[in-house]
C-alpha positions as CSV (number, residue, x, y, z in Angstrom):
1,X,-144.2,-60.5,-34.2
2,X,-141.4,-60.9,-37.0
3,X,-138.4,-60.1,-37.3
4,X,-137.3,-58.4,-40.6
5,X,-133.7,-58.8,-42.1
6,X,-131.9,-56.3,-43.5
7,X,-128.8,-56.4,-45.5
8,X,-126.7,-53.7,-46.4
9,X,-126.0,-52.9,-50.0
10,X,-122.5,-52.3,-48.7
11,X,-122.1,-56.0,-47.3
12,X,-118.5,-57.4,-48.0
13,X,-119.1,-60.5,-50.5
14,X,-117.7,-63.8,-49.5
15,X,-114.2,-64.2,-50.8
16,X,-113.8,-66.8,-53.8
17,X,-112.9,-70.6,-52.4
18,X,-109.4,-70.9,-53.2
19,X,-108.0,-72.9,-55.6
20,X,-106.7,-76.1,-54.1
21,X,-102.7,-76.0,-53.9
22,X,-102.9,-79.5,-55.0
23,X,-104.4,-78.7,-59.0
24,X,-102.8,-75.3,-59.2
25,X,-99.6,-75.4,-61.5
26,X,-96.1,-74.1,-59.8
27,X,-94.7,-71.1,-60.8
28,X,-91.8,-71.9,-62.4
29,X,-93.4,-74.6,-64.4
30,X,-95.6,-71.7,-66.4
31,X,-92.5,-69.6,-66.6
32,X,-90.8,-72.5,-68.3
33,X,-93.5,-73.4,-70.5
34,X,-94.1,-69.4,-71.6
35,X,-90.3,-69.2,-72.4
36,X,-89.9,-72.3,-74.4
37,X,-92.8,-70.8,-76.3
38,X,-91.2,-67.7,-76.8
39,X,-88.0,-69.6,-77.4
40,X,-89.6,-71.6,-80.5
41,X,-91.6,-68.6,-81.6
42,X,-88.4,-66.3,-82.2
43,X,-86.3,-69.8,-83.7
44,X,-88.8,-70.7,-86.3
45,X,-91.2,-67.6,-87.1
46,X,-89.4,-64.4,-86.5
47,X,-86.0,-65.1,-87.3
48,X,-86.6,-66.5,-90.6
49,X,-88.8,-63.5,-91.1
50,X,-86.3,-60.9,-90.4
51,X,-83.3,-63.2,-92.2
52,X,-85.6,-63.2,-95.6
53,X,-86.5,-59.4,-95.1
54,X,-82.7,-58.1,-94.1
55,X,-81.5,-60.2,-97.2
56,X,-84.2,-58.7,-99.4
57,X,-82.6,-55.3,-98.6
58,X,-79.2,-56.3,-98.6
59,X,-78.2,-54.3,-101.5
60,X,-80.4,-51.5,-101.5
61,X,-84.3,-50.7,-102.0
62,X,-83.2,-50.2,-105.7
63,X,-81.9,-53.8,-106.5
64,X,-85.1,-54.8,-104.3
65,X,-87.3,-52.8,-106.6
66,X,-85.6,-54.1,-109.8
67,X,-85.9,-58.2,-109.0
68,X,-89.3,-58.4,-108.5
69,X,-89.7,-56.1,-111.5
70,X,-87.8,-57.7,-114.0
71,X,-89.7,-59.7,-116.8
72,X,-89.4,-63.2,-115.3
73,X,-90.6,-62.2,-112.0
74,X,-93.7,-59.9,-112.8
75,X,-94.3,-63.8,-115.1
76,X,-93.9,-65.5,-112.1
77,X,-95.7,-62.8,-110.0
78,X,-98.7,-62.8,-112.9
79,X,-99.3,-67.0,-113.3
80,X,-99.0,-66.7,-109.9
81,X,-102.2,-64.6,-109.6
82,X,-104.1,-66.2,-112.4
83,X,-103.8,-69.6,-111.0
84,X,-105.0,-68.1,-107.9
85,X,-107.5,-66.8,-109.3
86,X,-108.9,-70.0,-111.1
87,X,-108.0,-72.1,-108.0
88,X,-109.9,-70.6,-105.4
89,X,-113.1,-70.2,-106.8
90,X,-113.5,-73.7,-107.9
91,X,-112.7,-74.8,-104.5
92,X,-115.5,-72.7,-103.0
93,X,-118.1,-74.5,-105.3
94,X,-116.6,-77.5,-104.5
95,X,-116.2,-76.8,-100.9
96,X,-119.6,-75.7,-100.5
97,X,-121.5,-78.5,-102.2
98,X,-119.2,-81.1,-100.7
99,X,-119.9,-79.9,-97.2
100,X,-123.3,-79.1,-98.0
101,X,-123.9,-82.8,-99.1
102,X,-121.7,-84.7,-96.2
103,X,-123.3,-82.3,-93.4
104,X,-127.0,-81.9,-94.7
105,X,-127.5,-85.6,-96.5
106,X,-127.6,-89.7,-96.0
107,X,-126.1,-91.7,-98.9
108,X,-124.2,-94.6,-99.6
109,X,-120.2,-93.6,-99.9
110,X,-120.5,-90.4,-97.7
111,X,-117.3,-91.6,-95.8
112,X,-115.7,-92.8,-98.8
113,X,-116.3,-89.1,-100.2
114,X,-115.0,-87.6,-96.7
115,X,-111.6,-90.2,-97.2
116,X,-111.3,-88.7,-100.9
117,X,-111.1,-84.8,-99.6
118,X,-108.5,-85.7,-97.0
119,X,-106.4,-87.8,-99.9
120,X,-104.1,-84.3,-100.7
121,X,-103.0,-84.2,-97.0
122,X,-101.9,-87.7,-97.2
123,X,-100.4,-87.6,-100.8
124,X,-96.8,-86.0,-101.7
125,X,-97.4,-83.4,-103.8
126,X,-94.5,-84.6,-105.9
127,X,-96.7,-88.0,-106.2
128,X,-99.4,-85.3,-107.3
129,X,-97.7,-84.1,-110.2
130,X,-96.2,-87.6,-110.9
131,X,-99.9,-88.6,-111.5
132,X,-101.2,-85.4,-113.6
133,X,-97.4,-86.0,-115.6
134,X,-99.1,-90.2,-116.0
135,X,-102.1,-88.7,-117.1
136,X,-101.9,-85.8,-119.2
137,X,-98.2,-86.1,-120.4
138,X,-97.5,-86.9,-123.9
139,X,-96.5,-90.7,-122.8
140,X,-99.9,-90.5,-120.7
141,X,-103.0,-91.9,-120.8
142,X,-104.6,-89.1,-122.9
143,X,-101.4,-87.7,-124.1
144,X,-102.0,-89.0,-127.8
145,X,-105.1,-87.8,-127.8
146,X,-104.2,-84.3,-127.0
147,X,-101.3,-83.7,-129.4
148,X,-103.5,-85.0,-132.1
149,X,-105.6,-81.8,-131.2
150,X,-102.5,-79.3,-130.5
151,X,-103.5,-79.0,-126.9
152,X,-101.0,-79.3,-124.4
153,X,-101.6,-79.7,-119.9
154,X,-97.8,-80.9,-118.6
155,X,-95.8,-77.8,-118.7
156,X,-98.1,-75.6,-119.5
157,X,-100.4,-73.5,-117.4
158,X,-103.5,-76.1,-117.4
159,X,-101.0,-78.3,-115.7
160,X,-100.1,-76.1,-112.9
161,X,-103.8,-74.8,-112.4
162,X,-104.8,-78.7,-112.4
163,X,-101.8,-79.3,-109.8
164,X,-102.8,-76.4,-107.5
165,X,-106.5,-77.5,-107.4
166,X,-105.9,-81.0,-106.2
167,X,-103.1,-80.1,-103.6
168,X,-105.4,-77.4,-102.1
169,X,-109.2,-78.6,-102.9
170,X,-109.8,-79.9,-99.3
171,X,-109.0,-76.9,-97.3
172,X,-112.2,-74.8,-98.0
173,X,-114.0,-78.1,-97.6
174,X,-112.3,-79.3,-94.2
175,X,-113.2,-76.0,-93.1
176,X,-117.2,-76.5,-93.8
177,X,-118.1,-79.4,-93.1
178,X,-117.9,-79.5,-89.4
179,X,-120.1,-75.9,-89.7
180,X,-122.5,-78.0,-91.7
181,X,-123.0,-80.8,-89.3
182,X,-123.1,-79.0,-86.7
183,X,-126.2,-76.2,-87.7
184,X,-127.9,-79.3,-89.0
185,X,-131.2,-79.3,-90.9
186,X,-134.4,-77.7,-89.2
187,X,-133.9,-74.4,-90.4
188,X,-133.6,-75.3,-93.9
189,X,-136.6,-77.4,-93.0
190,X,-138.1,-74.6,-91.7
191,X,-137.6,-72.7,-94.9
192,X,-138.8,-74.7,-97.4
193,X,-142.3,-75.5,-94.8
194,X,-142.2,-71.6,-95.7
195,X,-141.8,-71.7,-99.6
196,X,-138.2,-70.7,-99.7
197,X,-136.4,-71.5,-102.9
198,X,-133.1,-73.2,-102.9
199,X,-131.3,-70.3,-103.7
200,X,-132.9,-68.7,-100.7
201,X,-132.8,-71.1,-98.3
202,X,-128.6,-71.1,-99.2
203,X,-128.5,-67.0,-99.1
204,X,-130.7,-66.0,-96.3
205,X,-129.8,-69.4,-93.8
206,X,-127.0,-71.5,-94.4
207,X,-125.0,-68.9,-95.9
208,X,-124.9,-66.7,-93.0
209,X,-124.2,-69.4,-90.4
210,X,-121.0,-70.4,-92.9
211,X,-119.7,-67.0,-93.6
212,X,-116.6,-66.9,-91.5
213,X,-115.6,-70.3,-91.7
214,X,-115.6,-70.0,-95.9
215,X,-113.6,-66.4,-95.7
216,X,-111.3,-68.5,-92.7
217,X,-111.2,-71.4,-95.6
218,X,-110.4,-69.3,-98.5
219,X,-107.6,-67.6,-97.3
220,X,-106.0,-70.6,-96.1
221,X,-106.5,-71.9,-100.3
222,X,-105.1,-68.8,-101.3
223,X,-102.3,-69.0,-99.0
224,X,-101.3,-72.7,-100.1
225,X,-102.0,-71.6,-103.9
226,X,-99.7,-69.5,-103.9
227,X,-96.3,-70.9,-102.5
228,X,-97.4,-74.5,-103.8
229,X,-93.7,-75.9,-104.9
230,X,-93.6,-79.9,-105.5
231,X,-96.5,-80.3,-107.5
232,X,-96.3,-77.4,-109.5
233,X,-92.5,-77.8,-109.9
234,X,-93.3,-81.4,-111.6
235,X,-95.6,-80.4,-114.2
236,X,-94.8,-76.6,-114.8
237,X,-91.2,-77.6,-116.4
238,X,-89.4,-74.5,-115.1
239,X,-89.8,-72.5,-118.3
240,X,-88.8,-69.1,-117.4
241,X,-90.9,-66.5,-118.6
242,X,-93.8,-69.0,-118.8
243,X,-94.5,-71.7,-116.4
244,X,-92.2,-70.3,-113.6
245,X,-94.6,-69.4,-110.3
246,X,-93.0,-67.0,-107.7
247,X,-91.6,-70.1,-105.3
248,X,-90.2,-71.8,-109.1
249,X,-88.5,-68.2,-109.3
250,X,-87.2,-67.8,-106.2
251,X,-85.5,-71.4,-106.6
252,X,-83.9,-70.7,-110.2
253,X,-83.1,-67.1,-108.3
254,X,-81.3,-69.3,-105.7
255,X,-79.7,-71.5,-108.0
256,X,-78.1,-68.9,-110.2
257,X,-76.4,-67.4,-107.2
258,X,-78.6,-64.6,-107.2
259,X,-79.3,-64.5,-103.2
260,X,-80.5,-61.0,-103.1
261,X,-82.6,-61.3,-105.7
262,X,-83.9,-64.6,-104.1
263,X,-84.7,-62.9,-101.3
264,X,-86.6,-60.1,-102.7
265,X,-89.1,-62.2,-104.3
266,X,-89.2,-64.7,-101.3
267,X,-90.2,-61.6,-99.5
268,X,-93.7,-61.2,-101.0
269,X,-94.1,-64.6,-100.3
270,X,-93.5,-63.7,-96.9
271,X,-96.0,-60.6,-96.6
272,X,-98.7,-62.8,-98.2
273,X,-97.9,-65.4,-94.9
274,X,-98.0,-62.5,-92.5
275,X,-101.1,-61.1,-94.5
276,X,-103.0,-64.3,-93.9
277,X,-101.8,-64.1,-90.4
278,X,-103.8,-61.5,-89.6
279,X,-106.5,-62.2,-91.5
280,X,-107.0,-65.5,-90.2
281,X,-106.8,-63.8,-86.5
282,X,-109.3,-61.3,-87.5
283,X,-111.8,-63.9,-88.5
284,X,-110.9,-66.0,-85.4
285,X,-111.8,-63.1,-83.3
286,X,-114.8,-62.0,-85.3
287,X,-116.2,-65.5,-85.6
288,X,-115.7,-66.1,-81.4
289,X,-118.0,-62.3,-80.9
């Protein structure tokens, strides 16, 4: 004869093993460590942020309106934008096919490649413009050769789009490559085994296994494109009206006593940081679902 068992669908559940006293961290030391945080977070973020804003609208919504309307700054405001607008896209093609070669291919000089994207985080971007200045200036290596054909790259906008480009080419790389190596080769494998074209095989597998972390890398570009200051200051030559960018303006702003006016146009600056804040965090989030 057996016996059956029976459980109840009401059965308390066995409580959790607690955590040992000995790995859990005291009280106080969290508390510490959240307010330091906090403490750091409101010393070096906020404040700044509310300084720059409060100083914007020092003297009115009016004079705010009127310095980042004025001629010089809607120049500033419009290089600004078309450098962005030339920068970013060539550092998407070269971000892709950079990663794409270093995370899909073998070849001789792959980490000499990998050395060569990381060279703009290691280089001043004074140096930077130093070098374009050695190159392209009219004492510079093709300098001759230029003015004999009325074309001009130091302080002009050539210069500054060249300038941009090198100081912010490895960010939309830096962000692929690791994407890359990690999803490997077998479904492109896969794909071609299928008859997939090139153009397919990019658009309907690697793309969308990329997708987030080339938006998370372009924003980042942007972000740098835009208040880029040393390099651009070396080979723009602080022509107002011409080869000023907004961070040039806000500097010549600065220098002219003109603090309110400084501020207003360091302002946008500002809203394009806390703009690619929250974009960044909403790819973050969208990229972890």
């Amino acid at each position: 004869m057996s016996s059956a068992v029976t459980t109840t669908p009401f059965a308390p559940r066995p409580a959790p093993a607690a955590v040992p006293r000995a790995v859990r961290d005291p009280a106080w030391a969290r508390w510490l460590l959240t307010a330091v945080a906090l403490v750091f977070l409101a010393g070096f973020l906020l404040l700044p942020l509310a300084v720059v804003f409060s100083e914007a609208l020092a003297r009115g919504l009016g004079f705010f309106l009127k310095a980042i309307t004025e001629p010089d700054a809607r120049s500033a405001i419009g290089l600004t934008l078309l450098t962005v607008a030339i920068v970013v896209p060539m550092n998407v093609v070269f971000g892709i096919a950079a990663a794409w070669a270093i995370g899909k291919f073998k070849f001789k000089g792959k980490s000499l490649l990998v050395t060569l994207i990381d060279l703009p985080f290691a280089v001043s971007p004074v140096i930077s413009g130093l070098l374009f200045v050695l190159v392209f200036g009219a004492q510079g290596w093709f300098g001759p050769w230029l003015l004999a054909r009325h074309l001009q790259v130091i302080f002009a906008v050539p210069g500054i789009v060249l300038a941009t480009t090198f100081v912010t080419f490895p960010f939309v790389a830096r962000e692929l490559i690791p994407l890359m190596q990690a999803q490997g080769t077998d479904e492109e494998y896969s794909a071609v085994t299928l008859g997939a074209s090139g153009w397919q095989i990019f658009w309907r597998v690697t793309f969308p296994n990329i997708r987030w972390g080339l938006f998370y890398g372009v924003i980042l570009c942007n972000a740098r494109a835009m208040g880029e200051f040393g390099a651009v200051s070396v080979v723009s030559g602080h022509i107002r009206g011409a080869t000023n960018t907004i961070p040039l303006h806000v500097e010549i702003l600065y220098n002219d006593y003109n603090i309110t006016g400084a501020f207003a146009v360091a302002s946008l600056l500002a809203l394009l940081a806390l703009a690619t804040l929250v974009l960044k965090s909403a790819i973050e989030w969208r990229g972890t679902r």
